[in-house]
DOLOLO-160340 format. One line per field, with one value per residue (C-alpha): residue number from 1; residue in one letter; x, y, z. Coordinates in Angstrom, 1 decimal, padded with zeros to 4 digits. Example, Ala and Ser with C-alpha at 12.3 -4.5 7.8 and 13.67 -1.06 7.14 Angstrom:
lummar <- c(1|2)
tidren <- c(A|S)
px <- c(012.3|013.7)
py <- c(-004.5|-001.1)
pz <- c(007.8|007.1)
This chain:
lummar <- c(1|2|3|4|5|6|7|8|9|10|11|12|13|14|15|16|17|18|19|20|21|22|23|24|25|26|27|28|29|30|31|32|33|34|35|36|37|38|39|40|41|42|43|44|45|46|47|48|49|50|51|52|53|54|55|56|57|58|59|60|61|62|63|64|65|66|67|68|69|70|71|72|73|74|75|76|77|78|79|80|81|82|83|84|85|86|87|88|89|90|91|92|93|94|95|96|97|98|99|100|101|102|103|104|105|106|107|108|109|110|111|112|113|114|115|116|117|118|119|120|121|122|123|124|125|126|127|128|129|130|131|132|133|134|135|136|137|138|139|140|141|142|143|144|145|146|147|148|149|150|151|152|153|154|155|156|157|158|159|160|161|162|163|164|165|166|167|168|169|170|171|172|173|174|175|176|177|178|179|180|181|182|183|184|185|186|187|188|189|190|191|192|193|194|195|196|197|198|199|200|201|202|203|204|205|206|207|208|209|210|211|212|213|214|215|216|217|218|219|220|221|222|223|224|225|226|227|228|229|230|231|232|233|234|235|236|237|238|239|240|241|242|243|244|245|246|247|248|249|250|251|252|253|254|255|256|257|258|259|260|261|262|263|264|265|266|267|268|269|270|271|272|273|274|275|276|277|278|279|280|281|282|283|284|285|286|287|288|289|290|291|292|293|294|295|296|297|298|299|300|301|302|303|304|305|306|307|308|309|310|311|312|313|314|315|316|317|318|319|320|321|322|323|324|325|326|327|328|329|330|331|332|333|334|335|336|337|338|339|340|341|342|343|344|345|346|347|348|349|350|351|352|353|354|355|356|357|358|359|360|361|362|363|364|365|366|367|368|369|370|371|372|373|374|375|376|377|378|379|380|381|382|383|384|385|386|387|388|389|390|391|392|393|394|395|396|397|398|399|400|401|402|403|404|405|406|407|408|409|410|411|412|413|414|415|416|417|418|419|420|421|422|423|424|425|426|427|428|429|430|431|432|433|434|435|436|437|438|439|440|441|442|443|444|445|446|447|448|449|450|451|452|453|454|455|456|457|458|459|460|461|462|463|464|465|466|467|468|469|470|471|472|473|474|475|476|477|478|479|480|481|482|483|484|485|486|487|488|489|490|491|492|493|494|495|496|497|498|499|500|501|502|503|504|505|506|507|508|509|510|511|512|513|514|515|516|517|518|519|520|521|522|523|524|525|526|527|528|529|530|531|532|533|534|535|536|537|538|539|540|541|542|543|544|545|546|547|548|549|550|551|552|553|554|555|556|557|558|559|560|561|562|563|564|565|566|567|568|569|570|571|572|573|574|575|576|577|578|579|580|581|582|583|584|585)
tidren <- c(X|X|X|X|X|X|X|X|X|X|X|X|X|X|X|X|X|X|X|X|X|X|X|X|X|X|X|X|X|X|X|X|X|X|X|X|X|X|X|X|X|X|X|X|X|X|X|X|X|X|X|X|X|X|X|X|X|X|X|X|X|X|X|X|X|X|X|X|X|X|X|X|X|X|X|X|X|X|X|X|X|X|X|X|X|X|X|X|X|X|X|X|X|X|X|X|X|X|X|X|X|X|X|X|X|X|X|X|X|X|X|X|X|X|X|X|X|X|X|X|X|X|X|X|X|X|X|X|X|X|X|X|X|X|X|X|X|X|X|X|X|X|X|X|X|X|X|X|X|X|X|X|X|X|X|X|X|X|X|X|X|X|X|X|X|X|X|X|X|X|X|X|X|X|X|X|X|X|X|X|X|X|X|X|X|X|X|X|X|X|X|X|X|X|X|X|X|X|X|X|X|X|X|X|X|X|X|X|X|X|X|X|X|X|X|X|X|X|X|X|X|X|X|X|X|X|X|X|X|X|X|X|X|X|X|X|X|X|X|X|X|X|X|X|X|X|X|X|X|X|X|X|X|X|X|X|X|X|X|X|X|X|X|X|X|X|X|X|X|X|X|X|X|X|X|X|X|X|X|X|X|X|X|X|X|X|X|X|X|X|X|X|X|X|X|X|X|X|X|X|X|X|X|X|X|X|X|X|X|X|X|X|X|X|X|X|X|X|X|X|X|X|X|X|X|X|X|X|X|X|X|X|X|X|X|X|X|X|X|X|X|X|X|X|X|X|X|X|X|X|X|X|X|X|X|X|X|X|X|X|X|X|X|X|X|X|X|X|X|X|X|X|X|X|X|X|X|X|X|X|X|X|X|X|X|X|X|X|X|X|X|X|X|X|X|X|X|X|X|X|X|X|X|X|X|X|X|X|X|X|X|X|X|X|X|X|X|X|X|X|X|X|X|X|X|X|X|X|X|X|X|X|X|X|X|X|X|X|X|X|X|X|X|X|X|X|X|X|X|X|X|X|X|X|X|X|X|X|X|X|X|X|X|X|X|X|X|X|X|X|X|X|X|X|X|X|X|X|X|X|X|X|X|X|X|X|X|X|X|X|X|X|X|X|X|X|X|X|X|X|X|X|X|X|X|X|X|X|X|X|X|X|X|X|X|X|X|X|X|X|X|X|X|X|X|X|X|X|X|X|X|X|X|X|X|X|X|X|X|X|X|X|X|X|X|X|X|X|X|X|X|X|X|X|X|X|X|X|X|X|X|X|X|X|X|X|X|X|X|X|X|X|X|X|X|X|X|X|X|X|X|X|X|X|X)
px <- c(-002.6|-003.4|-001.9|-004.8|-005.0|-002.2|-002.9|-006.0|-005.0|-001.9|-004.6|-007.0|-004.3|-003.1|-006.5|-007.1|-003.5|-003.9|-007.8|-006.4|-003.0|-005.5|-007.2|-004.3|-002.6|-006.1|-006.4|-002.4|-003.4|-006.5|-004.8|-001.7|-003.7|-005.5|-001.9|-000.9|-004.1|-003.4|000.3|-000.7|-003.4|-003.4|-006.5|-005.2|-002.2|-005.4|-007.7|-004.5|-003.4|-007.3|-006.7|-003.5|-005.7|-008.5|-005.6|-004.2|-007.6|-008.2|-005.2|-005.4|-009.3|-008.1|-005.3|-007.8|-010.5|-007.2|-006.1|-008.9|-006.4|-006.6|-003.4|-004.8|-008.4|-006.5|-004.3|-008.4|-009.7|-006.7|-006.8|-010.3|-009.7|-007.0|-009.3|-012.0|-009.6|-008.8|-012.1|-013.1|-009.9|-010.7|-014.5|-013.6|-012.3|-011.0|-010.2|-013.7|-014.9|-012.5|-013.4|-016.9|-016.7|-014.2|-015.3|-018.8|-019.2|-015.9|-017.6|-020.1|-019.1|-016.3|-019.5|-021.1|-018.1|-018.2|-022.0|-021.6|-018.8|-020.6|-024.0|-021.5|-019.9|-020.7|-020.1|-016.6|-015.2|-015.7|-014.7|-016.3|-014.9|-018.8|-018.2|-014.9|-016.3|-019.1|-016.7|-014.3|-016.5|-018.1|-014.3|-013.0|-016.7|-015.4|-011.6|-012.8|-015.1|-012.5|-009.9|-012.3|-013.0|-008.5|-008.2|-010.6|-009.5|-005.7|-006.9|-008.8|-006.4|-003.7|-006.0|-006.3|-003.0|-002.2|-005.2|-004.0|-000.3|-001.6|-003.5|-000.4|001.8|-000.8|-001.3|002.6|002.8|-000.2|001.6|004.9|003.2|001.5|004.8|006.1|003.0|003.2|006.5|006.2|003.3|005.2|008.3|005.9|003.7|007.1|008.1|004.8|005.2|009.2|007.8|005.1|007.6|010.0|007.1|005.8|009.6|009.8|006.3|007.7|010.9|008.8|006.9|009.6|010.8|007.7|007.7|010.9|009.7|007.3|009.7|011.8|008.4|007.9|011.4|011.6|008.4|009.0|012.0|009.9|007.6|009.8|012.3|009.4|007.7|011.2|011.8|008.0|008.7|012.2|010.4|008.2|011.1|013.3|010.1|009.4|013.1|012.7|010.6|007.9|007.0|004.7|002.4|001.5|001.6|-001.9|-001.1|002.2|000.5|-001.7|000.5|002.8|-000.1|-001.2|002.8|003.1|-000.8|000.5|003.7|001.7|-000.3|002.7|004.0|000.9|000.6|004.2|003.3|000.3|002.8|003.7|000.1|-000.8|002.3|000.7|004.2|002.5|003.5|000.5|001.2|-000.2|-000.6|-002.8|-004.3|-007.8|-009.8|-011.8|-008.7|-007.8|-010.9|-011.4|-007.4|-008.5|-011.3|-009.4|-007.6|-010.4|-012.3|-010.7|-012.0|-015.2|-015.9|-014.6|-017.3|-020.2|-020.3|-021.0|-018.3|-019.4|-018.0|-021.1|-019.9|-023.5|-023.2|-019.7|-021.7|-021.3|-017.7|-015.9|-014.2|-014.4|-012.1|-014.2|-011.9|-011.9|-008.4|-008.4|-005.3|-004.5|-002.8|-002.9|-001.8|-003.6|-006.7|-005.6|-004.8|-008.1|-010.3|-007.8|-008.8|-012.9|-013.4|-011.3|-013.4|-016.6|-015.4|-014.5|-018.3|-020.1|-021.2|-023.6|-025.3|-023.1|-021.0|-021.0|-018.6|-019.9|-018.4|-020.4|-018.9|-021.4|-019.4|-016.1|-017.2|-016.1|-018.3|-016.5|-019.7|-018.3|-021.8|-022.3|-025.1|-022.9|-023.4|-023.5|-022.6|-024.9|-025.7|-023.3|-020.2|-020.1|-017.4|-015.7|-014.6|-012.5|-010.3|-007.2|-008.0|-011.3|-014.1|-017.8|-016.6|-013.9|-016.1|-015.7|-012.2|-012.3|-014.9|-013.7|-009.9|-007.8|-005.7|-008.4|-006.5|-007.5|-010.9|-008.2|-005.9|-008.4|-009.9|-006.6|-005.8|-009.2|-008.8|-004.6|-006.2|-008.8|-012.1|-013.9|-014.8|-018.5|-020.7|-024.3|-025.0|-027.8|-027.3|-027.4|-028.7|-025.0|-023.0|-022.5|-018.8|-018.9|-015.4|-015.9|-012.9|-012.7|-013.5|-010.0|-010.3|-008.0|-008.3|-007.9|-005.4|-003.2|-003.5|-001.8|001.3|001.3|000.0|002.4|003.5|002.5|005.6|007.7|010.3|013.6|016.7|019.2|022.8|024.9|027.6|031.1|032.7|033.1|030.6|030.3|026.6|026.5|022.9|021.9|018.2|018.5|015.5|017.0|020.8|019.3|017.0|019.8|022.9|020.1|019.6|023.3|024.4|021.6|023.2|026.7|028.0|030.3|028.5|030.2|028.2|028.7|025.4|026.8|029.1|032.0|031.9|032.0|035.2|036.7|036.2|037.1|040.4|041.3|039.8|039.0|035.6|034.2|031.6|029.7|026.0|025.5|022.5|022.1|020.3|022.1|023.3|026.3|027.5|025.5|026.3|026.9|029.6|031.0|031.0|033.0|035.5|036.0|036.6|039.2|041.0|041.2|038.6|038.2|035.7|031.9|029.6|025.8|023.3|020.8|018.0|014.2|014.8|013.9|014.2|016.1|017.8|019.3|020.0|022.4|023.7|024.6|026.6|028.2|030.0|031.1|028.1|027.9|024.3|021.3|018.7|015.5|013.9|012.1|013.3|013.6|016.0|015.9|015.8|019.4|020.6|019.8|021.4|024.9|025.4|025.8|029.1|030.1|030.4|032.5|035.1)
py <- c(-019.4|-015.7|-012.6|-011.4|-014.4|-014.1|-010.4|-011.2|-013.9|-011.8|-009.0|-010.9|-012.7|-009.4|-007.4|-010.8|-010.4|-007.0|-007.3|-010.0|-007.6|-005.1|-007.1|-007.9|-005.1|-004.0|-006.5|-006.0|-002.3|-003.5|-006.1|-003.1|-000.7|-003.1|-004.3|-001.0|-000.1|-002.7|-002.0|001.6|000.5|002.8|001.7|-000.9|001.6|004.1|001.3|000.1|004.2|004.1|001.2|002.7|005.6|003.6|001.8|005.1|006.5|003.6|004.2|007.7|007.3|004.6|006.6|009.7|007.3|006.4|010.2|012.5|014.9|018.5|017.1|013.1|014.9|016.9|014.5|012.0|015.0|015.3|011.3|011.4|014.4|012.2|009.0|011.4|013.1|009.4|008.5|011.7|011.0|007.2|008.0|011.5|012.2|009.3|007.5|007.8|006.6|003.6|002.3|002.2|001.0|-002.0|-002.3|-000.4|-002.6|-001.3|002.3|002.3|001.3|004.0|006.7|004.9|006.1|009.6|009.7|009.0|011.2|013.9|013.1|013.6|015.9|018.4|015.9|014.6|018.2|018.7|015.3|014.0|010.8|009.6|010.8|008.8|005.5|005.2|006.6|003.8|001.0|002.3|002.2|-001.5|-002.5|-000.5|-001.7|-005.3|-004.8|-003.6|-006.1|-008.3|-005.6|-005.4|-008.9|-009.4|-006.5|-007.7|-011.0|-009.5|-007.5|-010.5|-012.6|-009.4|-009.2|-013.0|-013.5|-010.2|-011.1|-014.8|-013.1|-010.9|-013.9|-015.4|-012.2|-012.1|-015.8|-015.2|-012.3|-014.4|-017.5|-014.6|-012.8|-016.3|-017.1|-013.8|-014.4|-017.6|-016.1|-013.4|-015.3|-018.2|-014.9|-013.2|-016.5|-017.0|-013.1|-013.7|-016.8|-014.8|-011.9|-014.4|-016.0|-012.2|-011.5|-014.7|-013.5|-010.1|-011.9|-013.6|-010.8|-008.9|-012.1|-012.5|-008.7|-009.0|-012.4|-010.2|-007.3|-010.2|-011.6|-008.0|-007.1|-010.7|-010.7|-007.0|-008.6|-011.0|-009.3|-006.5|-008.1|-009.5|-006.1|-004.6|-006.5|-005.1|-001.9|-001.9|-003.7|-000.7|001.6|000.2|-000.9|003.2|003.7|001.7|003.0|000.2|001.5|004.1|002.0|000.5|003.7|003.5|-000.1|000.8|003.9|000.9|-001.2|001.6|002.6|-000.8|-001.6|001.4|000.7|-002.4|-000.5|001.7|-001.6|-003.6|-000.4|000.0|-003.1|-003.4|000.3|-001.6|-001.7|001.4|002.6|000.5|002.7|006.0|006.7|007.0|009.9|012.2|014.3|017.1|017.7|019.3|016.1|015.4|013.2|012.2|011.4|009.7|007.2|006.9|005.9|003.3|002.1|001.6|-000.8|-003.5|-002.7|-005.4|-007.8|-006.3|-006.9|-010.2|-011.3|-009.0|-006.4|-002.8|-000.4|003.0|006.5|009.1|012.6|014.2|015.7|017.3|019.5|022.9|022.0|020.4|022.6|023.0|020.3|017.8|017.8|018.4|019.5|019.1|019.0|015.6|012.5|010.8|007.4|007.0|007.3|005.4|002.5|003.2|003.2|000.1|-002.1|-001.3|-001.4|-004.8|-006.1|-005.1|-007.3|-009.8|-010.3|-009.5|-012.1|-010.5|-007.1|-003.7|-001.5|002.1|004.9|007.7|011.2|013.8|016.9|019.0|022.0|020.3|017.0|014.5|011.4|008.5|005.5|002.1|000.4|-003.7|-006.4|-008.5|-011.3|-008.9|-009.5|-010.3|-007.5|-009.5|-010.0|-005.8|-005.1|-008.4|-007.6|-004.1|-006.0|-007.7|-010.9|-011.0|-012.1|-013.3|-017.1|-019.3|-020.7|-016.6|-017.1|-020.6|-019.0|-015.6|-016.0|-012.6|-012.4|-010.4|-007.3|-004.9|-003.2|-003.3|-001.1|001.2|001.7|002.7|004.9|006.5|007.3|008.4|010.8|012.0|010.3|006.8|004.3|003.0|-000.1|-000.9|-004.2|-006.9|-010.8|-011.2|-007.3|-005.9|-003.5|000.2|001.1|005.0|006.9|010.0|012.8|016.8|018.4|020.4|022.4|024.4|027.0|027.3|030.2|027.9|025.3|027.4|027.4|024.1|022.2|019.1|019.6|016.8|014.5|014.6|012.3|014.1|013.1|011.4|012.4|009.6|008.6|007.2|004.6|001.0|-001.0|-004.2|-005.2|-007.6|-009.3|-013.1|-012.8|-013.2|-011.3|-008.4|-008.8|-008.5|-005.3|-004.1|-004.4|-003.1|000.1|000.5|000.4|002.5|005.0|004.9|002.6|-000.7|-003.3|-006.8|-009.1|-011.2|-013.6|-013.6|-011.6|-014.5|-013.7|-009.8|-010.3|-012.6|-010.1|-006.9|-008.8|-009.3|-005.9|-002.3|-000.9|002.9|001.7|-001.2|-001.9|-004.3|-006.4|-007.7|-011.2|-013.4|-017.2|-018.1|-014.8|-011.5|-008.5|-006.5|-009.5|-009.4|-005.2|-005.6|-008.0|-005.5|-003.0|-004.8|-005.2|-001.6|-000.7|002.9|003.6|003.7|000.7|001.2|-001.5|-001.9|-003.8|-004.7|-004.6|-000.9|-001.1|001.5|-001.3|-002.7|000.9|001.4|-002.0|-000.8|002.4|000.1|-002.1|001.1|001.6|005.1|004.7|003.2|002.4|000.2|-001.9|-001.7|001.8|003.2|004.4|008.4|007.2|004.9|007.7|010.2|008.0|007.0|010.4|011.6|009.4|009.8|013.6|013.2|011.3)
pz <- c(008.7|007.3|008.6|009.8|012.1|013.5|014.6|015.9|018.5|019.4|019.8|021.7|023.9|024.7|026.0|027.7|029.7|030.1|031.6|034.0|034.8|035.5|037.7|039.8|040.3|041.4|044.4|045.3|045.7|047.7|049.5|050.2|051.2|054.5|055.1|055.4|057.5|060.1|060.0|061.1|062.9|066.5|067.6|069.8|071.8|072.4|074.0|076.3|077.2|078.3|080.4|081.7|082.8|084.5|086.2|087.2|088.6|090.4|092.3|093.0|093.9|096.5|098.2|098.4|100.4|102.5|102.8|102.4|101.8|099.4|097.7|097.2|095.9|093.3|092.1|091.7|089.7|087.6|087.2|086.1|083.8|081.7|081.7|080.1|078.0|076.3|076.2|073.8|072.0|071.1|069.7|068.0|064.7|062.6|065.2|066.7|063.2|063.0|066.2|065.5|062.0|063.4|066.9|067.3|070.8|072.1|070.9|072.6|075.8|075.6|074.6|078.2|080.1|078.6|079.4|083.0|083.4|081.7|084.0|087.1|085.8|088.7|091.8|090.2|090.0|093.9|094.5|097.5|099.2|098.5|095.1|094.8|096.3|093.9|091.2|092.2|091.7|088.3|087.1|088.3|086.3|083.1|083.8|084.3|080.8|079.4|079.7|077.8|075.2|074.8|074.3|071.7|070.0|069.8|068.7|066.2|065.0|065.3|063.0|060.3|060.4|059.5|057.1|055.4|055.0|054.0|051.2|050.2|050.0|047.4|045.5|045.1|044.4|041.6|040.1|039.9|038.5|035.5|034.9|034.1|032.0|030.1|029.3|027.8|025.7|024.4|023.6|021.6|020.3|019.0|017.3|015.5|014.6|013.0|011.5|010.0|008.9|007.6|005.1|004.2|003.2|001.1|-000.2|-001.1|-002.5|-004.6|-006.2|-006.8|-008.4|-010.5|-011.3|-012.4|-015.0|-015.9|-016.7|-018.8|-020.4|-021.9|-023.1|-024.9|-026.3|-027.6|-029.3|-031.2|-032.3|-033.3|-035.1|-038.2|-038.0|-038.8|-041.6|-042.9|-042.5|-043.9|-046.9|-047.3|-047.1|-049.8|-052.2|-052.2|-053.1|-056.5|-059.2|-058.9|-055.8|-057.9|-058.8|-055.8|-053.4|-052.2|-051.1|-049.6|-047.8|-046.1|-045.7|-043.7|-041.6|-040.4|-039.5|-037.9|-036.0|-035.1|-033.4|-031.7|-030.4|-029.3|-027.6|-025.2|-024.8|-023.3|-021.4|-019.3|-016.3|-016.7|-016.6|-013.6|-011.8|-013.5|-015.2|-018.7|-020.6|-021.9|-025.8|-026.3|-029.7|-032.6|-034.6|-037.2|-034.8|-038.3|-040.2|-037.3|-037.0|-040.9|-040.9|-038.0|-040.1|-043.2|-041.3|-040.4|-043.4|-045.2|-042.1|-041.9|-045.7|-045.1|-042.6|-044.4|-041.6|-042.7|-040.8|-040.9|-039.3|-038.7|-038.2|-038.7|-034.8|-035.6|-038.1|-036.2|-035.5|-038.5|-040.9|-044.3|-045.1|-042.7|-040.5|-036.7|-035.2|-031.4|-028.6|-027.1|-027.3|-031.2|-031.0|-027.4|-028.8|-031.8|-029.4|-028.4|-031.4|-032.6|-029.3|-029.7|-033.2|-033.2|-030.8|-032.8|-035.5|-033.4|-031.7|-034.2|-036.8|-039.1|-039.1|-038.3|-036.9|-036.3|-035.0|-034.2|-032.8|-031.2|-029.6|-027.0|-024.9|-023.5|-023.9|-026.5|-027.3|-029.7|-030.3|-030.9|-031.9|-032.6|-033.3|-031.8|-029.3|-026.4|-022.8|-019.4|-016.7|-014.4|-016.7|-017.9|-015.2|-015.5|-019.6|-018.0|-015.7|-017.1|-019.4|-018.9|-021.0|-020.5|-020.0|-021.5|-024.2|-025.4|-025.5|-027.1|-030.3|-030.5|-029.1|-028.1|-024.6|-023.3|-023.0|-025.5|-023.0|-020.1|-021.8|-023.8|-020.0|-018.7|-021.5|-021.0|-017.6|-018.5|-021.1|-018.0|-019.6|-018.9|-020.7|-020.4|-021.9|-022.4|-023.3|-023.5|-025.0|-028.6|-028.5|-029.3|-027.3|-027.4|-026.0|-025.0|-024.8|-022.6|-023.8|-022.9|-025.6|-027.0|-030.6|-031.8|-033.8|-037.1|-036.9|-034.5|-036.3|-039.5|-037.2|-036.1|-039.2|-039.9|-043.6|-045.8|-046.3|-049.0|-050.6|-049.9|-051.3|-048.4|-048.6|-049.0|-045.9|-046.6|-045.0|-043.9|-041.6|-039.6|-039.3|-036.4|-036.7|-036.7|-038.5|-041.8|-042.5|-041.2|-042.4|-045.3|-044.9|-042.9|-045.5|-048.4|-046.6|-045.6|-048.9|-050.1|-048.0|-049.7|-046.6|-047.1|-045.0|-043.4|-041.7|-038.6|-037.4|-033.8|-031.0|-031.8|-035.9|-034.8|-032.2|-035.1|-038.0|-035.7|-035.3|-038.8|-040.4|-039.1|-039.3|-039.2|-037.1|-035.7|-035.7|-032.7|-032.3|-028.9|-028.4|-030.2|-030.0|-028.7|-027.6|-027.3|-028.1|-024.6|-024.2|-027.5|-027.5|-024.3|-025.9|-029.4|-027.0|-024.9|-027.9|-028.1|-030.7|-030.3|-033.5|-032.4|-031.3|-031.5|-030.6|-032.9|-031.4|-030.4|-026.8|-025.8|-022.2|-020.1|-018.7|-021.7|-022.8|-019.7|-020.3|-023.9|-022.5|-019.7|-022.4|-024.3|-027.0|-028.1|-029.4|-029.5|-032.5|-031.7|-034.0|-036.7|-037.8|-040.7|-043.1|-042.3|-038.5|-039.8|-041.8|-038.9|-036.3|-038.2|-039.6|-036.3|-035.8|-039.6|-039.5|-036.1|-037.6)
């Protein structure tokens, strides 16, 4: 069952309770509030004090037609007085009002005995004994009425009283029997609820597990890849150190550019998660956007001649802005936009069978426009968002003619949007596609640009280092790139192919320094840096590697490395990096 489920039938269950609790407590407060009524209910001790008083008139009306007397005619008046007096008191006020809204016949009779005393009002203040015969009779009719009147009133009231507590007793029984209810709901609702917590927690467990495969994909598959593409570069490297290497320079510049593309590739590629976290870091640096796509394009020219396409760059809307050396220096981020123009022209190639493909730049204010243009195969209305989103193509049949992972328009969209542009498409079936990059617009000036011009490269002269090295690596390839440009630098090199050979030969000789690879069979080399060292090998240790992750880094340091070089580098990036320990000793 979903989460959401769950939430809703708690949430439902719990407006139901509380719409029934509601209704409850209402009817206990109703049900209360009559109890209380008939509990201090005085109704019925005002009807019997007005009985009492008829009683006590009839008495002292008797004993005056006995004794005609001015004491026994006094003592009638004041009789008759008090009666009255408790009549007005049981029909005025509240009292008045709940008598007739619970009795209106007793009411009324009471308001018949205030009449008549009002009428005679006259004749019963002088008091005559003719006055107190017929005022005799009038009360045994009212106190004989009345007797009727009391009884049913206390039976009433009796029977309120026991239907009222009856309906109390159920009320409380009700709310007991609910309680009880409620409880059992909330205690099954609460273990659904930890059930459902205890299966998001495994779910969370097992993303951060899968994040963390992911994180372990990435650093191993950077070590494969890495580890040919060092031995190409450190190829190019020692063929320019030999006097051949003259003759073939424009190949090797190629040949340096597309290794050094392909880097630049295998680096994004591995920086995807970091872009999905918006950790990726943004250069700002002076750069010749045209050098920059006609470099790109002299990399899949090759291809593109290959298949017959006709790969062209049009700068004809840069007129007003390129220099006189055709160039157009802006400020951004190089080998972002490199990635870029890599991913969209490859693509191009890649769907396009015959026909042509143009890139095109065009600069308008603070806007910068880069065209990818194909007669490709195109993609349908309903599949243009599906190609951005991470390995996505038009259908599998795509993937199956064309092949690629699918996530060269996923990064170039998230570089886009890291460099603040977008990335759009137009596209019909078998009409091509038109891939639009959307930049600002950044020149510099060309007096700027005097300060901050890289100088053109030029084949310096490395000093040579002196001493004795252990070079701990099990590729072959690169053992042997490795020793070559060691001892091109003046350095004694002994190899080891694993972390047990390294512990071995640290044991029988001593070493200036160590270079340490780190995944290697049967022991690697954090394990086998952390055995030299417990041997007490004080010279340095530095990891030379394809796994450039800030964890393996640390792990390097925690074993006692003193540095760190990442595959494929090359040999002023090795003499940079060992001179550093070679001048401290």
């Amino acid at each position: 069952m979903k989460r959401y489920s769950i939430f809703s039938i708690w949430l439902f269950l719990l407006i139901g309770v509380s719409i029934w609790l509601a209704i409850i407590f209402v009817r206990i407060s109703t049900e209360t509030q009559n109890y209380s009524a008939i509990i201090t209910d005085n109704r019925p001790w005002h009807l019997s004090q007005l009985q009492i008083e008829m009683e006590r008139l009839n008495s002292a009306l008797l004993t005056y037609q006995h004794t005609p007397t001015k004491d026994t005619q006094t003592k009638a008046i004041l009789r008759m007085e008090l009666m009255w007096n408790r009549a007005e008191v049981l029909i005025g006020g509240a009292a008045g009002k709940d008598l007739n809204h619970y009795d209106p016949t007793s009411y009324q009779f009471i308001i018949n005995i205030q009449s008549y005393l009002s009428e005679h009002e006259n004749s019963l203040y002088r008091m005559s004994e003719k006055t107190a015969r017929q005022l005799a009779v009038e009360n045994n009719r009212w106190s004989a009425e009345y007797q009727l009147r009391m009884g049913e009133v206390f039976q009433r009231s009796y029977s309120n009283f026991h239907d009222i507590a009856a309906q109390v007793q159920d009320t409380y029984r009700v709310t007991k029997n609910l309680v009880v209810a409620l409880g059992l709901v909330i205690f099954v609702l609460s273990f659904v609820l930890y059930q459902e917590f205890q299966r998001s927690r495994k779910l969370r467990i097992s993303a951060e597990r899968a994040s963390k495969t992911k994180s372990q994909f990435l650093a191993n598959m950077s070590h494969e890849i890495r580890t040919p593409l060092n031995g190409i570069i450190g190829s190019i490297q020692l063929m320019r150190a030999t006097p051949k290497a003259d003759d073939c320079s424009a190949l090797m510049d190629t040949l340096e550019q597309s290794s050094e593309a392909l880097l630049a590739q295998i680096n994004d590629v591995l920086d995807y998660s970091r872009m999905e976290s918006e950790k990726h870091v943004i250069e700002h640096v002076p750069f010749d956007l045209v050098g920059l796509a006609r470099a790109v394009i002299s990399i899949y020219s090759a291809q593109a001649t290959n298949k017959g396409l006709d790969l062209t760059l049009n700068t004809e809307e840069l007129a007003t802005v390129l220099r006189t050396d055709n160039q157009l220096i802006i400020l951004g981020d190089p080998s972002k936009l490199r990635q870029i123009l890599l991913n969209l022209i490859s693509n191009a190639i890649k769907f396009t069978e015959e026909g042509k493909i143009s890139i095109s730049i065009a600069a308008i204010e603070d806007e910068l426009t880069i065209r990818v243009k194909d007669s490709g195969v195109g993609i349908s209305s309903e599949n243009l968002d599906a190609i951005f989103k991470p390995f996505g193509q038009e259908d599998s049949s795509i993937s199956r003619r064309f092949g690629g992972s699918g996530l060269g328009l996923t990064i170039s969209k998230k570089l886009t949007e890291v460099l603040n542009g977008s990335l759009t498409v137009n596209s019909k079936p078998d009409h091509g596609s038109t891939f639009i990059v959307t930049l600002p617009f950044n020149p510099v000036e060309e007096d700027v640009l005097l300060t901050s011009e890289v100088p053109t490269k030029t084949e310096e002269a490395i000093p040579l280092l002196s001493g004795k090295v252990l070079l701990v690596e099990d590729n072959a390839v690169n053992q042997k790139i490795a020793k070559a440009m060691l001892t091109k630098l003046g350095l004694t090199v002994s190899v080891a192919n694993n972390g047990n050979e390294a512990v071995s030969a640290v044991v029988e000789d001593r070493f200036d320094l160590i270079l340490m690879d780190l995944q290697m069979p049967e022991k690697d080399g954090i394990q086998a840096a952390k055995e030299i060292r417990a041997f007490g090998y004080d010279m340095p240790i530095v990891a030379l590697t394809a796994n450039t992750t800030i964890e393996s880094q640390q792990s390097c340091f925690d074993a006692g490395m003193v540095g760190f070089i990442s595959k494929p580098f090359k040999l002023d990036s090795l003499h940079s990096a060992l001179k550093l320990h070679f001048d401290a000793m």
